[in-house]
DRENPA-3360 file (N, C-alpha, C; in nm, 2 decimals, always signed):
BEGIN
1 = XXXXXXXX = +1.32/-0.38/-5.26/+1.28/-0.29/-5.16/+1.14/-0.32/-5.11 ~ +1.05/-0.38/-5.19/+0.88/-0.41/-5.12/+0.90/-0.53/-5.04 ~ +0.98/-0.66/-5.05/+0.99/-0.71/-4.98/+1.06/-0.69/-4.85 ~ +1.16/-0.63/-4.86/+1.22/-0.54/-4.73/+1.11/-0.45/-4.64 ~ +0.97/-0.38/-4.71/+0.89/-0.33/-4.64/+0.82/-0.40/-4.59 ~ +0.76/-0.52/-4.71/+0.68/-0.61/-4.61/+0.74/-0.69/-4.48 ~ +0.88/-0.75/-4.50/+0.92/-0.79/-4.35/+0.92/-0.66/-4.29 ~ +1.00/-0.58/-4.29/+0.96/-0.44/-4.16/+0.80/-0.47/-4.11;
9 = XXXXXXXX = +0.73/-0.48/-4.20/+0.56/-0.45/-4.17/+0.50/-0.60/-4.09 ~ +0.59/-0.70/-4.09/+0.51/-0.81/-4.06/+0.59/-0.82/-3.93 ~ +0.73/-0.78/-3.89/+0.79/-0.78/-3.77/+0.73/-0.68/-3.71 ~ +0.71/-0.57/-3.75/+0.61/-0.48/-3.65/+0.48/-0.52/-3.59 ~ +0.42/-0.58/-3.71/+0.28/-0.62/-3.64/+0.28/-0.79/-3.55 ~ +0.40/-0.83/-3.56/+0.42/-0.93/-3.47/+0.44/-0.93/-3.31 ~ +0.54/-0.76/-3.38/+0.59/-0.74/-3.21/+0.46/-0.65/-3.10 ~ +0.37/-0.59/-3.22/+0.28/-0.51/-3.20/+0.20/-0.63/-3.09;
17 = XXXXXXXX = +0.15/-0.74/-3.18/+0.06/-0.84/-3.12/+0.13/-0.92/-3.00 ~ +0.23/-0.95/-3.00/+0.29/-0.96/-2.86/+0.29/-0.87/-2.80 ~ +0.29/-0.77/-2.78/+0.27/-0.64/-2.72/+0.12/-0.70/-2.64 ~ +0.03/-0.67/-2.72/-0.11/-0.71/-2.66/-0.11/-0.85/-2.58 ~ -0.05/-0.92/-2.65/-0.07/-1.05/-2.57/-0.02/-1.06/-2.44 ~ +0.08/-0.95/-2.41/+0.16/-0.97/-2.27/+0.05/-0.87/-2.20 ~ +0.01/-0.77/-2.24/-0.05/-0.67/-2.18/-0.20/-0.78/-2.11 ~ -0.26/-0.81/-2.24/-0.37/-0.91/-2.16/-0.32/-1.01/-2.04;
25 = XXXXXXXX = -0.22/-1.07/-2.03/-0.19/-1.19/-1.96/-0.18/-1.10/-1.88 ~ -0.05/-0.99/-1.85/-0.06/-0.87/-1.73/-0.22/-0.85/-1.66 ~ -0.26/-0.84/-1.72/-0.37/-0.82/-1.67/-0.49/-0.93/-1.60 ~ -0.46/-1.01/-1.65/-0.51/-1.12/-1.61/-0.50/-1.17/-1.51 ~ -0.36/-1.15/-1.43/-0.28/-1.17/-1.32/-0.33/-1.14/-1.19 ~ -0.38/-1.18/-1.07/-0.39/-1.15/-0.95/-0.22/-1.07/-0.91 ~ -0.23/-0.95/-0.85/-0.12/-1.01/-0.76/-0.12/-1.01/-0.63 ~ -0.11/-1.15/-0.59/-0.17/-1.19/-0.44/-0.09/-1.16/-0.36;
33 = XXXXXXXX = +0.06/-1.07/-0.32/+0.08/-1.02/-0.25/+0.05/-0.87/-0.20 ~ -0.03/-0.82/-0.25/-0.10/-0.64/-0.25/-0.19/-0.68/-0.15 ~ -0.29/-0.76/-0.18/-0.40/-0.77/+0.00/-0.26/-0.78/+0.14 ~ -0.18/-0.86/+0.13/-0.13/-0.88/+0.22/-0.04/-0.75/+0.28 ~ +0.00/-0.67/+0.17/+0.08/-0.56/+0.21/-0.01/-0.42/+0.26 ~ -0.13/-0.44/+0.18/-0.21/-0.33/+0.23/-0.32/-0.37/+0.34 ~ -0.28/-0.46/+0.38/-0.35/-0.53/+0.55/-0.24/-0.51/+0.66 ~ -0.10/-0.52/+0.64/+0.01/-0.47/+0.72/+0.01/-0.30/+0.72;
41 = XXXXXXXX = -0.03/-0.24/+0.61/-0.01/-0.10/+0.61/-0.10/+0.00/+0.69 ~ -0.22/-0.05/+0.67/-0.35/-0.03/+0.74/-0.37/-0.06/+0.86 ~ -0.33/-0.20/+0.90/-0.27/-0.20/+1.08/-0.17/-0.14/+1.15 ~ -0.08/-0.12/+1.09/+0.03/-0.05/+1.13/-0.01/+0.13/+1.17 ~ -0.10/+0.14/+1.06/-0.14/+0.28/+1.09/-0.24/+0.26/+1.20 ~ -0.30/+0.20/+1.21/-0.40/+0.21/+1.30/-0.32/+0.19/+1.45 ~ -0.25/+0.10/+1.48/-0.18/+0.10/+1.60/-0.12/+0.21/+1.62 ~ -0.03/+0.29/+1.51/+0.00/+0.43/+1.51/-0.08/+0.54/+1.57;
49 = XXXXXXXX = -0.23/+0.54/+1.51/-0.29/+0.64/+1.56/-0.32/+0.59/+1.69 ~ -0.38/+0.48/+1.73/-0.37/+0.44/+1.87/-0.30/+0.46/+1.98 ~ -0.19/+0.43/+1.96/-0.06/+0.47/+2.04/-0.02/+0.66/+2.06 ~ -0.12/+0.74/+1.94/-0.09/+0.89/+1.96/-0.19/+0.90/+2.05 ~ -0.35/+0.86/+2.03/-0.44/+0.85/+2.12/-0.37/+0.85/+2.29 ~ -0.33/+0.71/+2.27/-0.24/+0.68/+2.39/-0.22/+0.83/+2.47 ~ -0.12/+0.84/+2.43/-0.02/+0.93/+2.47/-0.14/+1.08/+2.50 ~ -0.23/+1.09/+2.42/-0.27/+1.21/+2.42/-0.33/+1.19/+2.58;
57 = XXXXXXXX = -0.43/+1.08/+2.61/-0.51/+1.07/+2.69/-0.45/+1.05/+2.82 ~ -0.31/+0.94/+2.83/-0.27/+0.92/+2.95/-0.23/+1.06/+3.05 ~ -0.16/+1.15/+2.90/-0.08/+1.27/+3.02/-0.21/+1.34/+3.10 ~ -0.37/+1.35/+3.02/-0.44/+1.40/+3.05/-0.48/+1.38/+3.16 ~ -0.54/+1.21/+3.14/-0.52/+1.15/+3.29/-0.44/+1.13/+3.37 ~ -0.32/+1.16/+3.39/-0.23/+1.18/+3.47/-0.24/+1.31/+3.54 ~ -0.27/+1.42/+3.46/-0.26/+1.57/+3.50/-0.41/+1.59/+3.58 ~ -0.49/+1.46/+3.56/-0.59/+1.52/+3.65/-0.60/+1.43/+3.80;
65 = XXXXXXXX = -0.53/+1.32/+3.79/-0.50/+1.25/+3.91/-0.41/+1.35/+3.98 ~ -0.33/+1.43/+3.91/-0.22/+1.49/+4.00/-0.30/+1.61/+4.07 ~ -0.35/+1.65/+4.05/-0.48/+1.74/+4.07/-0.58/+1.70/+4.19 ~ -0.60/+1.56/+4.23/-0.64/+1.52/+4.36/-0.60/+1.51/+4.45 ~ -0.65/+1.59/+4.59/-0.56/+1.63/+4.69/-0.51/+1.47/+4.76 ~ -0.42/+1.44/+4.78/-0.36/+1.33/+4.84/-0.32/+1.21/+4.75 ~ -0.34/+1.25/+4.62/-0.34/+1.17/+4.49/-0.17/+1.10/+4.48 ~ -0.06/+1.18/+4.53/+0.06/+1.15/+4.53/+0.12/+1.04/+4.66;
73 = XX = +0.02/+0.99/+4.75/+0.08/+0.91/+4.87/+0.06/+0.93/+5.01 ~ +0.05/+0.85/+5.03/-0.01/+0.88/+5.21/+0.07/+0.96/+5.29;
% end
């Protein structure tokens, strides 16, 4: 039976230490596609609020051209 505990105890602490070992390499790791996704994510939003701008200002501008007398054509 003590030998049966010490292999249980030596597989554990093997699997324990690979445990760590993967966790360091994990961490070690760039992952170089995250800049590139949150440079798409952050332009996309920004052309987004752009484009609401857009919209917010043209009807404005529009509603005040339509407002000048002869503004619609000779």
């Amino acid at each position: 039976m003590n030998s049966l505990n010490t292999a249980a105890l030596r597989v554990a602490l093997a699997m324990q230490d690979r445990g760590r070992r993967l966790a360091t390499e994990l961490r070690g790791r760039r992952d170089a596609g995250s800049g590139v996704v949150e440079t798409i994510i952050i332009v996309a939003g920004f052309a987004g609020l752009a484009f609401v701008v857009y919209l917010a200002v043209s009807s404005k501008v529009h509603g005040w051209i339509n407002k000048i007398p002869g503004a619609s054509g000779p």
